[in-house]
N, C-alpha and C positions, 0 to 999 in steps of 0.2 A: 304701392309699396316700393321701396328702394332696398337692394341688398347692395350691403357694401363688401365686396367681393374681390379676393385675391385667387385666382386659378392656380396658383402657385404652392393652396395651400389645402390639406386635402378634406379639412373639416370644413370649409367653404365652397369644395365642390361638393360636398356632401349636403350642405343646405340648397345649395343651387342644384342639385339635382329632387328636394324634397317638392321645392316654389314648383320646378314642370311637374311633376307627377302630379300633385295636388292641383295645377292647373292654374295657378296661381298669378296675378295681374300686378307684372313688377320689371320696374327697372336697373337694371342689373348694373353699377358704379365697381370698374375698380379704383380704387380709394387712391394706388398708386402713382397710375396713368393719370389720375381726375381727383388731386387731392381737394380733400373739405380746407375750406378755410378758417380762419381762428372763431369766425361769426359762427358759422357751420357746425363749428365740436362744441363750440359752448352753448348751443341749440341742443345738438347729440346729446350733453351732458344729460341735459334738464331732462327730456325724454327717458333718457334709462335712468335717474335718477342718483346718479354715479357721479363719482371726482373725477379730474382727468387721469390720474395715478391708476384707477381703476380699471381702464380701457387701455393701459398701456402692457403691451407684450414684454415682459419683465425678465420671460425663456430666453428672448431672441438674444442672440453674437452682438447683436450692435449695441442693445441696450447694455448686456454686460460689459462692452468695452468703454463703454462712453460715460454711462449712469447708473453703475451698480453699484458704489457705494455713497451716492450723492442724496442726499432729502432737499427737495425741491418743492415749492406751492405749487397751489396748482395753475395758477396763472403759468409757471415757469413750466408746468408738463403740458402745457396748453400748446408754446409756444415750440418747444421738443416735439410734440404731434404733427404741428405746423411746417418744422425745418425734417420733420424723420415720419411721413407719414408710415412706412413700413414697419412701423412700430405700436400703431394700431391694433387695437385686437377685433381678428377676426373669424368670424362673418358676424355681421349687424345689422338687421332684421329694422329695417323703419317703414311704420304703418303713422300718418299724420302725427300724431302729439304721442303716439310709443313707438318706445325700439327696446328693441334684445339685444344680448349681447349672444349669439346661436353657440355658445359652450358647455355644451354638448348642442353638435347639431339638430339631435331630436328637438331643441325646444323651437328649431323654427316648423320641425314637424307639426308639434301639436299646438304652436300658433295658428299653421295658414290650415289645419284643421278645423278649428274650434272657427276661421271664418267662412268654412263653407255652409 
């Protein structure tokens, strides 16, 4: 499993403290430091089964300065992911062919539960 992981943000250390309790077999990406690339989110996509619009932090200061009144495809939030990883929403829970999106962190609880 891969958490994609900002420490910066506190519902992300709240999944990343669920993965140790649970004991959990995972490598922990900050998305920041180690962004995904366009191949990467458009793999993400398919996995949560979500548009790029969907995984995008829509709260955040930057998105409102930049792209809050803007409709965009999703090829075009694709590449907004790509140039503004920090815009990602996070934490995101990838186990081979699924991910979560952990909003609310409980649901990466009662993921890496239901795989013990």
């Amino acid at each position: 499993m891969i958490l994609l992981h900002r420490n910066e943000c506190s519902k992300s250390r709240c999944a990343l403290d669920y993965m140790q309790q649970y004991k959990a077999a995972f490598t922990l990406r900050d998305y920041v430091a180690d962004p995904l690339s366009r191949e990467e989110l458009t793999d993400l996509l398919h996995k949560l089964g979500k548009d790029a619009k969907d995984i995008v932090r829509t709260g955040d200061e930057l998105f409102k300065a930049l792209y809050g009144e803007i409709e965009l495809t999703d090829e075009q939030w694709l590449a907004v992911l790509v140039e503004h990883p920090i815009l990602l929403e996070r934490p995101i829970l990838i186990d081979g062919d699924t991910a979560i999106v952990g909003r609310p962190p409980e649901l990466v609880e009662e993921y890496v539960k239901g795989k013990k």
